[in-house]
N, C-alpha and C positions, 0 to 999 in steps of 0.2 A: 504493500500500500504506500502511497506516496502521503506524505506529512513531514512535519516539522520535530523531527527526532531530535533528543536530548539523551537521556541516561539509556545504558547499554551495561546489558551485563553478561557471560556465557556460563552455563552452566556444566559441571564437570563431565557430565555426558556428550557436551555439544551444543545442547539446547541455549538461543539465543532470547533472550527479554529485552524489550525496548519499549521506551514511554515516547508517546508522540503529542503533542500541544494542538493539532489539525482535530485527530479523531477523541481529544480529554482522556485517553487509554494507555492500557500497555497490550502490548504485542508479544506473542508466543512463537518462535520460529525455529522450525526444526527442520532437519538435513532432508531433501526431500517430499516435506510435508506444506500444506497449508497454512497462509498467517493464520494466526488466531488471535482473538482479541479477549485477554482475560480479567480485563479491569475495564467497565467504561464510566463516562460522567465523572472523571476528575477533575478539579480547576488548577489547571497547568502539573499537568503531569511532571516532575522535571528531574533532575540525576536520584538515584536509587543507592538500594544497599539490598544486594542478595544476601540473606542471611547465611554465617558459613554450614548450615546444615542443609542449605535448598529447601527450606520447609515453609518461608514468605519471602516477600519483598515488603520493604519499609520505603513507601512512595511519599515525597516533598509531595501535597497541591500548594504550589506557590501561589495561586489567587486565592485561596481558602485559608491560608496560612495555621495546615494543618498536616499531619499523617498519615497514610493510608496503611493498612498492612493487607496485600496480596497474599492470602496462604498457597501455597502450590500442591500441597502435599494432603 
């Protein structure tokens, strides 16, 4: 999908996570596979922090000047 990417993160399997500012989301991208969109309706999605177990992500909304936690797991 085409947007306005900020935070990137890869996970030890490969799997790619990305917040985009176009679609308020994060993105799920795997070798192969279809994007997926596993976060939506954030205000300003922006750099992240994959937690080191892979079991969320702790997403900035910089307009909401708050946190999100994406569980993955």
């Amino acid at each position: 999908p085409v947007g306005q990417w900020d935070g990137v993160a890869v996970s030890a399997n490969g799997t790619v996570y990305a917040s985009d500012w176009t679609s308020k989301g994060v993105w799920k991208l795997t070798a192969g596979g279809k994007p997926e969109q596993i976060a939506k309706d954030l205000e300003g999605p922006a750099d992240f922090c994959l937690l080191s177990d892979e079991s969320a992500l702790l997403v900035p909304e910089m307009g909401a000047s708050r946190i999100t936690v994406v569980k993955l797991k």
